[in-house]
Backbone bond lengths (Angstrom), bond angles and torsions (degrees), N, CA, C in turn:
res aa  C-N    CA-C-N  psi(-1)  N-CA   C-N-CA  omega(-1)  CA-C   N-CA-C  phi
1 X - - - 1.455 - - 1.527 110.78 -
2 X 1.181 108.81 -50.61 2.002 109.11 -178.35 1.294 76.19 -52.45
3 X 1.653 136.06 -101.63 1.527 137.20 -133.59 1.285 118.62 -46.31
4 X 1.741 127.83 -24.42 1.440 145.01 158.21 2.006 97.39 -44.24
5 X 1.533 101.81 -58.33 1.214 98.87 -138.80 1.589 101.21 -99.71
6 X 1.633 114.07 -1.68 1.778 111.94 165.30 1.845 100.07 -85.27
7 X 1.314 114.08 -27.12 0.895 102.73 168.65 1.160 147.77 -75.14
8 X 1.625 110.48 0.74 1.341 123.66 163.22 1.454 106.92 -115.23
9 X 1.254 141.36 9.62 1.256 123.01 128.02 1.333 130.05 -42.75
10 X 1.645 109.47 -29.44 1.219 107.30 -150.74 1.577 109.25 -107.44
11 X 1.392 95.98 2.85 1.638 105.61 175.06 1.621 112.56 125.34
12 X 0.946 102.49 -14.24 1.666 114.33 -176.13 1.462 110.66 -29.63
13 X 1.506 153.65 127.14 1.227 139.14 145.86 1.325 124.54 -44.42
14 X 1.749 135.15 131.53 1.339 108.89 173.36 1.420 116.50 -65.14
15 X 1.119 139.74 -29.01 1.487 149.98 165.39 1.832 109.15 -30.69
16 X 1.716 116.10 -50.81 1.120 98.60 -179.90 1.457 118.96 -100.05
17 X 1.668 107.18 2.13 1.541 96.94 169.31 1.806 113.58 -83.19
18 X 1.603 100.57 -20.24 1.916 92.04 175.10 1.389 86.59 -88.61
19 X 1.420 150.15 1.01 1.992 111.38 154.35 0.989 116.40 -54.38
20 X 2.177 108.68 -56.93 1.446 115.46 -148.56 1.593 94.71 -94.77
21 X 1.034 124.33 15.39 1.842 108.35 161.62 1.366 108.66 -137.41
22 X 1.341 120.88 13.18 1.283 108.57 164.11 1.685 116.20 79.07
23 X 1.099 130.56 -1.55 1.067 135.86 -179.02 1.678 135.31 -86.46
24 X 1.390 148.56 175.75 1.142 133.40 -139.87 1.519 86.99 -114.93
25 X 1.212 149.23 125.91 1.579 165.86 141.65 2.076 86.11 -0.55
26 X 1.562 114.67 -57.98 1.375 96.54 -137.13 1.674 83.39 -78.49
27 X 1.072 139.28 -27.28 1.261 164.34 -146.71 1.601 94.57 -81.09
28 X 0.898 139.34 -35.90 1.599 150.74 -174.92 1.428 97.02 -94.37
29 X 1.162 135.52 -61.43 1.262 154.32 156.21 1.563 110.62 -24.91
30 X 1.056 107.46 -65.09 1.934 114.17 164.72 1.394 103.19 -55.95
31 X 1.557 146.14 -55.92 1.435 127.70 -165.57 1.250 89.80 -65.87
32 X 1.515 136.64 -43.23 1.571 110.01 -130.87 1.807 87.68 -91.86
33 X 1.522 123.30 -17.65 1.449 103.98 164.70 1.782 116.22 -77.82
34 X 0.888 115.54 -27.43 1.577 101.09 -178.94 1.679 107.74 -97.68
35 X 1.216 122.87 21.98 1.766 138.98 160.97 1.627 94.46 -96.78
36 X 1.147 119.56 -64.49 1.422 108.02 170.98 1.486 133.04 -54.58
37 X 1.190 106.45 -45.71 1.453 111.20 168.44 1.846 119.95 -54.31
38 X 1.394 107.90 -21.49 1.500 115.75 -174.97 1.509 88.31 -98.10
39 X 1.315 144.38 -52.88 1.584 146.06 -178.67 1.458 106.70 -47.28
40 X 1.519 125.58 -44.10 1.276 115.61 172.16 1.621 110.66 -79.95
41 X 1.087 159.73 5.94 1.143 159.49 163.39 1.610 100.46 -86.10
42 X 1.183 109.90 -51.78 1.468 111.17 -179.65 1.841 102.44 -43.26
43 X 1.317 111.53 -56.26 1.800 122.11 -144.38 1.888 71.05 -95.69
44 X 1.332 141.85 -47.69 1.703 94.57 179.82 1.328 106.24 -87.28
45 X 1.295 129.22 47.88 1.788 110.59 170.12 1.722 93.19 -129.24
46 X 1.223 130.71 3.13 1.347 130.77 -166.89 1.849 111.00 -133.77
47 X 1.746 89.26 -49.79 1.545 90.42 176.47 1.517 109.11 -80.61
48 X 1.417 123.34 -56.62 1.146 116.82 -130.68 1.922 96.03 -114.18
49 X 1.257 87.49 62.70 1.767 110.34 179.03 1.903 106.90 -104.03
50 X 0.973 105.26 -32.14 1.677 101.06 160.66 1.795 91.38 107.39
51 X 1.483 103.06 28.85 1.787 109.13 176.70 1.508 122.39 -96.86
52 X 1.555 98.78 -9.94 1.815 103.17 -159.74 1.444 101.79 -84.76
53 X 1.498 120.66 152.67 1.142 125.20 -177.39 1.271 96.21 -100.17
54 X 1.383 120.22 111.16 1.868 102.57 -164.41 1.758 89.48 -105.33
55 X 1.445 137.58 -57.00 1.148 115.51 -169.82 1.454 123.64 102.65
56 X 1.392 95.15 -80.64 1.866 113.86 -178.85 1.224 118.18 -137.48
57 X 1.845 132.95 87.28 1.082 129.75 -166.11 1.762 108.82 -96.75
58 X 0.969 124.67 164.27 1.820 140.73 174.34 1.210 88.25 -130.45
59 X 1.694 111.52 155.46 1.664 143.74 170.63 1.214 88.40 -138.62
60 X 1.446 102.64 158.17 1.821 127.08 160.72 1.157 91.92 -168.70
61 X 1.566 102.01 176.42 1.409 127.70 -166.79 1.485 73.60 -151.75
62 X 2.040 94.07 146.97 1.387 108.53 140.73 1.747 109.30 -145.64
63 X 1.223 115.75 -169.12 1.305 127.60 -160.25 1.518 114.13 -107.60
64 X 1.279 126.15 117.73 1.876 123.23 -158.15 1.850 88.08 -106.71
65 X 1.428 101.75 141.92 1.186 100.60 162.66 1.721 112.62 -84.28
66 X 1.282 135.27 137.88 1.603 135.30 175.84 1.824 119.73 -146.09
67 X 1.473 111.44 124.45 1.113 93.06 174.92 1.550 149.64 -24.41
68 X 1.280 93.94 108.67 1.645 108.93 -168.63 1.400 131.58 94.74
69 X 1.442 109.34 5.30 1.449 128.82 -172.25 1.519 116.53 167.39
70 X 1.078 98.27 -138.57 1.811 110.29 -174.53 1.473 115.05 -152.11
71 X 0.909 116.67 164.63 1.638 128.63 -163.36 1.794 99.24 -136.51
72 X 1.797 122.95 157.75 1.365 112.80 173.09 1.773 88.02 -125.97
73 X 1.185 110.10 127.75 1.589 133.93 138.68 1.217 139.50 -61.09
74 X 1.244 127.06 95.29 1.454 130.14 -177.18 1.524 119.04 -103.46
75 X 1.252 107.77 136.94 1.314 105.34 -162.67 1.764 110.29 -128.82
76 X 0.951 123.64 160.86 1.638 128.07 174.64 1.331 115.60 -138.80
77 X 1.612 114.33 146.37 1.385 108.29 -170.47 1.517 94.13 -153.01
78 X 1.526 112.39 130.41 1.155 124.68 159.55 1.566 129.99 -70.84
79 X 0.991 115.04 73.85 1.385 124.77 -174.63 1.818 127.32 -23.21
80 X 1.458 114.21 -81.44 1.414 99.03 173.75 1.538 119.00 -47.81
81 X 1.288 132.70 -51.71 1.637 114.73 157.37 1.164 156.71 -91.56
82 X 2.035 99.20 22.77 1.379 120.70 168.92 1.739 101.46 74.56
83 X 1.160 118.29 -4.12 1.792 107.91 173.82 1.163 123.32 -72.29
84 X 1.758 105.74 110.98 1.464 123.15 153.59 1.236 101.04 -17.04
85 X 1.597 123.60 130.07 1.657 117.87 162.95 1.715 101.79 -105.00
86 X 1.119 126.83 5.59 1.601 119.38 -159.58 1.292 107.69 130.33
87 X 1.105 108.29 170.40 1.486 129.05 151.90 1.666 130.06 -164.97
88 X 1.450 130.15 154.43 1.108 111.50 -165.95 2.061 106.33 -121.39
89 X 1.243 121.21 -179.36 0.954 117.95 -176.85 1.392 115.00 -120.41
90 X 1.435 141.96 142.14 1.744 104.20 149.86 2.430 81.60 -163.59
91 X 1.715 75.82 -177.62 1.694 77.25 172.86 1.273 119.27 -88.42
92 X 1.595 119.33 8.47 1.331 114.25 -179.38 1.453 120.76 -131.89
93 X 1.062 116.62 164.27 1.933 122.09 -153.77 1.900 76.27 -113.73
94 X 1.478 128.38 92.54 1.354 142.10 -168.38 1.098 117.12 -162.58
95 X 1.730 105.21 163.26 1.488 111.69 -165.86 1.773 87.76 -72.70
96 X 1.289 146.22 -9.31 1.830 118.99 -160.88 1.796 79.99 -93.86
97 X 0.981 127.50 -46.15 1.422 101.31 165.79 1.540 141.83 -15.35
98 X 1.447 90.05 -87.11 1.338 132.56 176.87 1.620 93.26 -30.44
99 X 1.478 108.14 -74.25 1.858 126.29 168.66 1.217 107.46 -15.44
100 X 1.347 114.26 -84.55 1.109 125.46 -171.54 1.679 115.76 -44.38
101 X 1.670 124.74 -54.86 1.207 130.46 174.35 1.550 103.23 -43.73
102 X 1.336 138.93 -54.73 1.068 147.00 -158.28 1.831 111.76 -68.19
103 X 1.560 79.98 -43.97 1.749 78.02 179.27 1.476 121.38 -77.69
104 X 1.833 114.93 -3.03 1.510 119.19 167.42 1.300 97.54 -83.25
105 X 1.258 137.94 -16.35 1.375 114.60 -175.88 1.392 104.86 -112.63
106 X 1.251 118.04 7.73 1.768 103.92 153.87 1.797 112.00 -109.92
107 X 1.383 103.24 9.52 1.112 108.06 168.91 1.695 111.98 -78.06
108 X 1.461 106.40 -32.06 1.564 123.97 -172.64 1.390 105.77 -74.93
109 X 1.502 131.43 -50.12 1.331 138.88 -134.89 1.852 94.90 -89.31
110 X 1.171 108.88 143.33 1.361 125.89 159.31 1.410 137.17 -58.56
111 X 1.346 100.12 -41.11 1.323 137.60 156.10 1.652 138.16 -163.86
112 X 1.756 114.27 145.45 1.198 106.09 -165.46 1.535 128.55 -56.30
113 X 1.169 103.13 -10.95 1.860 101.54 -171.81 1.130 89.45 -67.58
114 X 1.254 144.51 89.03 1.504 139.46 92.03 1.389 148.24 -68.33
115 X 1.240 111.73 159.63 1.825 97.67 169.27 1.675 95.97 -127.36
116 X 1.465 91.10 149.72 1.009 133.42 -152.61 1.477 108.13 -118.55
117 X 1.483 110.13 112.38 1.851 99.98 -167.58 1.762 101.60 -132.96
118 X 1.304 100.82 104.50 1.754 108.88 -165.46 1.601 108.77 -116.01
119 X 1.249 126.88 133.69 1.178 113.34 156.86 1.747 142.96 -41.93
120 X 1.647 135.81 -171.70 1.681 105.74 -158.14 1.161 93.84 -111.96
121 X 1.743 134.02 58.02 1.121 131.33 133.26 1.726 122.86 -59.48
122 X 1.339 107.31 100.35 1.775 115.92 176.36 1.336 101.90 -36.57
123 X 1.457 134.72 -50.19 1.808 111.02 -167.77 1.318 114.98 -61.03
124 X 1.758 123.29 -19.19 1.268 90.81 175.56 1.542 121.42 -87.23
125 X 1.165 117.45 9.73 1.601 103.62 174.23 1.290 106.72 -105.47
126 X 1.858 133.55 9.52 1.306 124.30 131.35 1.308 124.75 -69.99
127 X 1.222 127.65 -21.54 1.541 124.50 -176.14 1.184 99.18 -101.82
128 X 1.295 147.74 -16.24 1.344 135.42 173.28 1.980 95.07 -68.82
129 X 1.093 112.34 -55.12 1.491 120.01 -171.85 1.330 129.07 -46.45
130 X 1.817 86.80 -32.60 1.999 107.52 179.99 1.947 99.38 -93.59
131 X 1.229 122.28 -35.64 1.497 106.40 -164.71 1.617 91.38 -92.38
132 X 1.422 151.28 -13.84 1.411 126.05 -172.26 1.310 88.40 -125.33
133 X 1.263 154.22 9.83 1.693 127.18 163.78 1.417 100.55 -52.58
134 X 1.385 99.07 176.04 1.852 116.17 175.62 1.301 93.05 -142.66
135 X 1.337 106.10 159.80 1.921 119.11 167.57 1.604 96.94 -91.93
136 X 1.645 86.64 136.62 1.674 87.19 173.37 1.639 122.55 -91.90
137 X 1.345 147.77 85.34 1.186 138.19 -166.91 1.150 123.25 -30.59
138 X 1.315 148.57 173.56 1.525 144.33 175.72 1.648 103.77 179.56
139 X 1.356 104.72 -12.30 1.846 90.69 -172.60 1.199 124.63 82.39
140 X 1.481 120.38 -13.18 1.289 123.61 -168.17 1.869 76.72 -95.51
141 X 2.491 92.79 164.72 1.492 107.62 -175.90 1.772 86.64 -78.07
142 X 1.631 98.36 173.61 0.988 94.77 -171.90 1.555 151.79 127.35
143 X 1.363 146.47 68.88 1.130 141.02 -119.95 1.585 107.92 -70.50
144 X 1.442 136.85 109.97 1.202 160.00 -155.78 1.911 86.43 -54.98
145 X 1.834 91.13 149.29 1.391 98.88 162.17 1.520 119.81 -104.32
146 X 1.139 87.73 137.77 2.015 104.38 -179.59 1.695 119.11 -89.01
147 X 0.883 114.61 133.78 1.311 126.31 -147.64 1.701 100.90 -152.97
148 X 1.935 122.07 133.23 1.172 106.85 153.84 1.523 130.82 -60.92
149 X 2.143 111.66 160.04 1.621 87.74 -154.42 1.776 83.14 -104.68
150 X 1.281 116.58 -171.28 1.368 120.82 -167.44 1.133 110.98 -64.03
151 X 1.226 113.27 171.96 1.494 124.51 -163.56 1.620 139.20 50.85
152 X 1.463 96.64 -17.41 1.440 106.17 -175.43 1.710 101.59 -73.84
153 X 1.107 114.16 103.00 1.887 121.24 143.07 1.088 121.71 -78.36
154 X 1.856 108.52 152.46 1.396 114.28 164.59 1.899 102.05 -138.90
155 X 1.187 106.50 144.67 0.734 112.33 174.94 1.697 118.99 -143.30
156 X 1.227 136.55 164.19 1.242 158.07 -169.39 1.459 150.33 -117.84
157 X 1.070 125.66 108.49 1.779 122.48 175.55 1.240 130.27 -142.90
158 X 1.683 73.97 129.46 1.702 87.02 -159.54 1.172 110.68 -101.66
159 X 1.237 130.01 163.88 1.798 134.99 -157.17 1.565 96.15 -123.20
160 X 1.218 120.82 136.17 1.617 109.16 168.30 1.822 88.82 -117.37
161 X 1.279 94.97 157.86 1.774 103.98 -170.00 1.674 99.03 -143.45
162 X 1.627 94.36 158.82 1.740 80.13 -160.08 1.953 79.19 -160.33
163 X 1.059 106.70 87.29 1.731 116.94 177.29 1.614 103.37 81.17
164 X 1.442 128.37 42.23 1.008 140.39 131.32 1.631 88.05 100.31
165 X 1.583 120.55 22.31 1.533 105.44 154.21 1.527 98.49 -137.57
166 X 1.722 112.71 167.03 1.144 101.07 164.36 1.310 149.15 -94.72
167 X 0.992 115.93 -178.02 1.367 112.57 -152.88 1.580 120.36 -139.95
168 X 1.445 115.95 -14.08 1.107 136.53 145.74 1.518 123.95 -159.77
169 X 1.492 122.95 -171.66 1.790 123.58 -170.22 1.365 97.84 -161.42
170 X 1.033 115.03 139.64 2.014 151.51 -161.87 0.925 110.93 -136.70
171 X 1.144 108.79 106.91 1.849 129.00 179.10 1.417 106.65 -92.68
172 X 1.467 129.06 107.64 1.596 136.52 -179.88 1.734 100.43 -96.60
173 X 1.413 107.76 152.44 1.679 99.36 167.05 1.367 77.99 -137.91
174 X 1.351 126.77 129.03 1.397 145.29 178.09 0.991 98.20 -119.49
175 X 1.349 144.02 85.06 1.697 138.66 -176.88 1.356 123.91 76.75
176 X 1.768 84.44 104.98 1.641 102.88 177.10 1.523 98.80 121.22
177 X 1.348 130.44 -150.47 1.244 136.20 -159.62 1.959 98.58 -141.52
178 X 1.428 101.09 143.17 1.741 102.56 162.91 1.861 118.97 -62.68
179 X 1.246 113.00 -23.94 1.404 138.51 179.09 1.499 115.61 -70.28
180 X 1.451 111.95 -37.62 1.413 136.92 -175.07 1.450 101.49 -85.21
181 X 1.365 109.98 -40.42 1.508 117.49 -151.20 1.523 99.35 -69.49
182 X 1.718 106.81 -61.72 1.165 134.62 165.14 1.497 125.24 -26.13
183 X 1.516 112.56 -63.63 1.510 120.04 159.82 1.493 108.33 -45.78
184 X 1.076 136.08 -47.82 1.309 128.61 -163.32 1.992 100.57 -67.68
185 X 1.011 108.41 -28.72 1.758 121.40 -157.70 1.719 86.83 -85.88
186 X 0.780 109.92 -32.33 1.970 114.29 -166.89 1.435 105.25 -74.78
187 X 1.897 107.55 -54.03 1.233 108.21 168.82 1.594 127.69 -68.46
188 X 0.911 108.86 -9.41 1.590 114.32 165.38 0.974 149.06 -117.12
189 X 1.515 88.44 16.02 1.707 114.99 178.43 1.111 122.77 38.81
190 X 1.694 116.38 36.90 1.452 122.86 172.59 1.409 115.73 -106.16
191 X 1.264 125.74 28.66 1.505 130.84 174.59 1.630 103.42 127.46
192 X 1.760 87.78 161.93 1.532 102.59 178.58 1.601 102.73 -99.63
193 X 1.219 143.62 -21.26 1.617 148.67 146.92 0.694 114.12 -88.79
194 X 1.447 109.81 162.80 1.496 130.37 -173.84 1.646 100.35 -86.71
195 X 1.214 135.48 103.03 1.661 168.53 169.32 1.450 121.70 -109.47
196 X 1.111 105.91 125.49 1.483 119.28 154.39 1.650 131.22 -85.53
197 X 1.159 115.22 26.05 1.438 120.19 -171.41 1.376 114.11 -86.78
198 X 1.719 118.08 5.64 1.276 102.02 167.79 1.479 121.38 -103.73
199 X 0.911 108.63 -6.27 2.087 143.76 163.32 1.933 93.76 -48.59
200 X 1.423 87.97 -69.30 1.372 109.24 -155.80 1.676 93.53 -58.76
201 X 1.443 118.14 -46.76 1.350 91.62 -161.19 1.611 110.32 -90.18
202 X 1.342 121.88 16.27 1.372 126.24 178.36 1.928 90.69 -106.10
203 X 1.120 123.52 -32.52 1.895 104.52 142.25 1.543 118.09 -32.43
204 X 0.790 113.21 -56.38 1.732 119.94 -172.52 1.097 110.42 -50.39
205 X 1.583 103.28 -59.00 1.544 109.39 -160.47 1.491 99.51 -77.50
206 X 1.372 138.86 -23.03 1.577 143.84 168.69 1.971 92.97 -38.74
207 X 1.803 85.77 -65.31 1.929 81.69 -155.57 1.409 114.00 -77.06
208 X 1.890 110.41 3.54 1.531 106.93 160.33 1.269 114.45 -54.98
209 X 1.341 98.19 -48.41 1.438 126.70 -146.47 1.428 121.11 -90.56
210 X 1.096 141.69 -16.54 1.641 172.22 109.95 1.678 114.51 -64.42
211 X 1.390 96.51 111.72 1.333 116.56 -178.55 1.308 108.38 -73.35
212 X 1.289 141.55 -25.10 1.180 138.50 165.32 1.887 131.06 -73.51
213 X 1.224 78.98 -37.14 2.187 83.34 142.38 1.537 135.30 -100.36
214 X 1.511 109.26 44.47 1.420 112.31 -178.53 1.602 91.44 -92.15
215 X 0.932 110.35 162.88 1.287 123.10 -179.63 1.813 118.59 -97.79
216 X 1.338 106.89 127.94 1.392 108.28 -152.92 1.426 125.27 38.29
217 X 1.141 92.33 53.53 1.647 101.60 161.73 1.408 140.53 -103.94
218 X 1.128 134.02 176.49 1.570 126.14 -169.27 1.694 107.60 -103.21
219 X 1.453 119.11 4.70 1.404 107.06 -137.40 1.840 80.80 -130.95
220 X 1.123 109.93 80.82 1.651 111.53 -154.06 1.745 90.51 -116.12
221 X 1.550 88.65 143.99 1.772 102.05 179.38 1.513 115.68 -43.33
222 X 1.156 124.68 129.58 1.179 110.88 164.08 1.629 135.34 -110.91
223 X 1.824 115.48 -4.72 0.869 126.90 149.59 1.858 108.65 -125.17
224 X 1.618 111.55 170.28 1.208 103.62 -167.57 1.801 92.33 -94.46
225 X 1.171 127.96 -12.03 1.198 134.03 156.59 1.436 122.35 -40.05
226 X 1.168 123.27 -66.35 1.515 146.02 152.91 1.516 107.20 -26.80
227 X 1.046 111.39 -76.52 1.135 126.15 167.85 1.723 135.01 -41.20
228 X 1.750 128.42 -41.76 0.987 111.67 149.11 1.855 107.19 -86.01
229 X 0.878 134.84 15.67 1.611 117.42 171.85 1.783 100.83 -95.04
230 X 1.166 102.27 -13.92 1.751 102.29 178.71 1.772 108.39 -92.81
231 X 1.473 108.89 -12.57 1.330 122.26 174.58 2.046 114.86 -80.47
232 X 0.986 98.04 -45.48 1.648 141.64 -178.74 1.945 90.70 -58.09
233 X 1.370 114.95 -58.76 1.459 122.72 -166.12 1.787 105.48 -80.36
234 X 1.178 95.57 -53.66 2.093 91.81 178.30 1.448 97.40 -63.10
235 X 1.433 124.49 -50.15 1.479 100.31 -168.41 1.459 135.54 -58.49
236 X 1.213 105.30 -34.16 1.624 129.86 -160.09 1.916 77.48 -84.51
237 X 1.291 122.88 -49.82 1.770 121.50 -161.66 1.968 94.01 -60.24
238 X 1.566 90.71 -57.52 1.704 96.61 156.10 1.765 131.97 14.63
239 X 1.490 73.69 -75.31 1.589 113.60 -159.59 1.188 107.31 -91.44
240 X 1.157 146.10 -46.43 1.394 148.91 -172.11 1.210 129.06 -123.59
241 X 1.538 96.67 -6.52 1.570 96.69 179.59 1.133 122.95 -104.61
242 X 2.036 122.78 -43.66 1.087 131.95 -167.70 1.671 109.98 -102.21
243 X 0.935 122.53 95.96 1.620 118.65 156.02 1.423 117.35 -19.17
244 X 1.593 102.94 139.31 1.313 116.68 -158.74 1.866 99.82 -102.69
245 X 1.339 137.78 127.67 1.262 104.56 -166.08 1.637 114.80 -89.15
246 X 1.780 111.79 -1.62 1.563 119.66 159.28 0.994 94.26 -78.86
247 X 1.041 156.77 36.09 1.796 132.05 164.13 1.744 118.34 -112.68
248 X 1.311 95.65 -30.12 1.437 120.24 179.48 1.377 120.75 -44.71
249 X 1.243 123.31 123.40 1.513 135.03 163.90 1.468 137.76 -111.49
250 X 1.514 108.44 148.12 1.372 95.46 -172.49 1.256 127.57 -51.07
251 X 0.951 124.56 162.09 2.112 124.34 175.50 1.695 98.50 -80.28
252 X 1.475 95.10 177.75 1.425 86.19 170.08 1.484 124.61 -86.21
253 X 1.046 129.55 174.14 1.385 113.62 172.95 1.757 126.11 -41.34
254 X 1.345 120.53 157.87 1.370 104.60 178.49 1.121 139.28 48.49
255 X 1.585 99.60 2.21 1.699 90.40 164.36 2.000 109.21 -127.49
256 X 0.892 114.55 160.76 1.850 122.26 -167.45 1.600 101.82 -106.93
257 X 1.371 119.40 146.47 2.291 99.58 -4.12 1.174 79.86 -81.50
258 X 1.667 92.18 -151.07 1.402 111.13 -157.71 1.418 109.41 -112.56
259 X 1.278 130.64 15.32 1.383 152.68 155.73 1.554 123.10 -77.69
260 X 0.664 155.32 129.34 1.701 144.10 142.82 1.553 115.38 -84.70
261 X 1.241 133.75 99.65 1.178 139.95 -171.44 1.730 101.37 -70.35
262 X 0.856 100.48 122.13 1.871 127.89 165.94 1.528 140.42 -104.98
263 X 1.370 116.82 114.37 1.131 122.76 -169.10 1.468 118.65 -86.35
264 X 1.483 154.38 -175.45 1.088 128.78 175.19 1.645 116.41 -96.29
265 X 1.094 122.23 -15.71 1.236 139.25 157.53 1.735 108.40 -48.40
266 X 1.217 110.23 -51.31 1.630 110.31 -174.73 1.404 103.62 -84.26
267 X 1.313 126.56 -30.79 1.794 116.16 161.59 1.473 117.49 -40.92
268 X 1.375 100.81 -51.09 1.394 120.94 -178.53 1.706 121.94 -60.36
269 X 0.905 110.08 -35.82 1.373 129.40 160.98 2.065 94.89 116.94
270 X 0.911 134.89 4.88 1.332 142.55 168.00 1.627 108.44 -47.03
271 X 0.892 129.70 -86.46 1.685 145.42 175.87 1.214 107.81 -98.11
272 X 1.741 91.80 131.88 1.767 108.59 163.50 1.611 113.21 -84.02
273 X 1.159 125.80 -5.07 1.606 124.71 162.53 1.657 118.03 -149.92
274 X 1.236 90.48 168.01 1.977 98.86 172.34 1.302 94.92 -55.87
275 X 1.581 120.65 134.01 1.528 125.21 131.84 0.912 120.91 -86.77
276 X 1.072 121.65 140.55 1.559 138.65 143.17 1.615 134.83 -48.40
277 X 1.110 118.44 133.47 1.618 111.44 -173.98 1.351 129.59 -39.86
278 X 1.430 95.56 -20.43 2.317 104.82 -179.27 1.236 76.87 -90.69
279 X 1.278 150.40 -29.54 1.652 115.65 -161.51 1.644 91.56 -90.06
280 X 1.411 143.06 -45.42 1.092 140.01 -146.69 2.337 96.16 -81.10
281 X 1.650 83.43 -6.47 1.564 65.21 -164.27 2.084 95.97 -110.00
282 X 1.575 107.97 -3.59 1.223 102.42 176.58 1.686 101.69 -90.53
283 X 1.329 123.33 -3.21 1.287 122.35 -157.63 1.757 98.30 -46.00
284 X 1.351 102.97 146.49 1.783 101.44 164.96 1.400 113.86 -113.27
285 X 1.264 105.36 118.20 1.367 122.53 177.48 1.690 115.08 -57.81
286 X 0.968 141.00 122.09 1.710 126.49 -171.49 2.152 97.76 -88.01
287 X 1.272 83.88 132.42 1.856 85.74 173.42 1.494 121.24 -43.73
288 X 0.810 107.53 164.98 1.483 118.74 160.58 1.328 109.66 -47.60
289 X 1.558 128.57 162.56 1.184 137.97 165.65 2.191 111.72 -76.40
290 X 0.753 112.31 151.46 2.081 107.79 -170.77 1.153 93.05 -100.48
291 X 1.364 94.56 118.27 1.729 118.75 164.62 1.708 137.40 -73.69
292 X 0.988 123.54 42.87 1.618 100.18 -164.47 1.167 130.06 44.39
293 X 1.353 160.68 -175.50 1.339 146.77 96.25 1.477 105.71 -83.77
294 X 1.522 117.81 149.95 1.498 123.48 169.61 1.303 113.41 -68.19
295 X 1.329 111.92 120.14 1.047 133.11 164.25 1.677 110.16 -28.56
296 X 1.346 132.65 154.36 1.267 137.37 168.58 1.609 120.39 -138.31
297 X 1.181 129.69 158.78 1.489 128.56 179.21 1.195 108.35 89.33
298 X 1.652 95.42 -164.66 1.604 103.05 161.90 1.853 128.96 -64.89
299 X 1.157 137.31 -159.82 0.808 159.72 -157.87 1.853 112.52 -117.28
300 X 0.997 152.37 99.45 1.433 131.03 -179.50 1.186 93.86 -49.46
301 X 1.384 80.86 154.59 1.846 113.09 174.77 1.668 105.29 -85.00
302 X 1.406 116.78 -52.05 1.433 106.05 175.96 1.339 115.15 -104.74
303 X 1.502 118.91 151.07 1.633 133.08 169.71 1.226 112.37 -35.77
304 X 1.100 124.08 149.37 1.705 130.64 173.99 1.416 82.13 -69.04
305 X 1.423 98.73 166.11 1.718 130.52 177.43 1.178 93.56 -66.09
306 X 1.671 142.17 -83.26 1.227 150.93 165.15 1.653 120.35 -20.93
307 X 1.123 136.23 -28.25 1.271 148.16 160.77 1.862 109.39 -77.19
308 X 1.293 96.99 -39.45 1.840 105.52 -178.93 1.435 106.63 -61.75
309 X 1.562 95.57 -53.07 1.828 86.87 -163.22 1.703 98.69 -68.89
């Protein structure tokens, strides 16, 4: 099952893993939804605790081919340490999307002063507006006004295309300052403009990496189920499994090699090493905390024994 299921992280068709192992289509199909279903528990019980220092986030969307149509993929990426923040699925290029993406990445963040650098789809500067305002207190009666809180920028770039290449690029700063924006890009050594190219190239590595977003390919989603549990498995493998080769630091002196290979999870401060797919897939999730149930009815008439004495 791991070797089924690193191998479809890694792009594998299901078609040629039931040749070369002999196995049943639906049967491959069953690990890679309940591998996903355990990969997203993993990434909200580790990532999306509200600990990451994210800084400088990118969104994109792209377009999945799926029986009988198409599906849109949205994705988030924490830039200075390359962490996957989520991603969401649906059949429409829309603000409940958009929503949803937004609320995994303020589910992730430590705090809101981030900037935020998205392409010029309008829903995200309604859903940026609805998931990070705050109410401002004042004491007065009255339902408080909500307002973004400091530091948080957003900014924008838009592509104009003109016979399917482009042809020019529009830099928007919709909240916050170009001065602000800039400082943030210097300190994080993720560019001197405001760009989305680190979004874009964790697109890439999705449709390396998921056979069902290769481009002109034969090996096309066939449920949307399938499909985010195969989303669910590269990301989380993403994140904790594969070393990033910008992330890497020297060792200490005198000891080999002379690299320290880094994953984006361990940038992040999440993991002290690469896992491997049996560790990411034995991980144990700890339960929930036990709730009471609410009481119902009346009230007893007499004191518990323990309250009496």
């Amino acid at each position: 099952m791991v070797l089924v299921l690193t191998l479809l992280s890694h792009g594998c068709p299901t078609q040629a893993i039931v040749a070369a192992f002999r196995l049943d289509e639906r049967t491959v199909a069953q690990w890679l939804v309940r591998a996903g279903q355990q990969c997203q528990r993993v990434h909200e019980h580790l990532v999306e605790q509200g600990q990451v220092d994210l800084r400088h986030v990118q969104a994109d969307e792209l377009w999945v081919k799926q029986v009988g149509g198409k599906v849109w993929m949205a994705l988030a990426l924490a830039v200075p340490t390359r962490l996957w923040l989520g991603g969401v699925i649906s059949r429409h290029r829309d603000l409940p999307l958009i929503t949803r993406l937004v609320e995994r990445v303020r589910a992730c963040a430590a705090t809101p002063a981030i900037l935020v650098c998205v392409d010029g789809l309008a829903s995200y500067v309604t859903a940026c507006w609805k998931v990070f305002r705050q109410p401002i207190r004042t004491g007065r009666r009255g339902r408080p006004r909500l307002v973004l809180p400091d530091g948080f920028q957003f900014a924008q770039v838009i592509k104009h295309a003109a016979k399917r290449h482009v042809v020019g690029v529009t830099r928007r700063v919709l909240h916050g300052t170009l001065a602000g924006i800039e400082a943030v890009l210097t300190a994080t050594g993720t560019g001197t403009v405001i760009n989305t190219a680190y979004i874009e190239r964790l697109n890439a590595t999705f449709r390396a990496h998921l056979a069902p977003l290769t481009r002109r390919g034969r090996a096309i989603a066939r449920t949307e189920a399938a499909l985010t549990a195969g989303m669910w498995l590269v990301g989380t493998a993403y994140n904790f499994c594969w070393p990033h080769d910008s992330l890497r630091r020297l060792a200490p002196p005198g000891t080999a090699p002379t690299w320290q290979a880094r994953t984006p999870a361990m940038a992040a401060g999440l993991a002290d090493h690469p896992w491997t797919i049996d560790e990411l897939l034995r991980f144990q999730i700890p339960l929930p905390r036990w709730v009471p149930p609410k009481r119902r009815g009346r009230p007893p008439k007499h004191p518990p024994l323990e309250a009496a004495a």
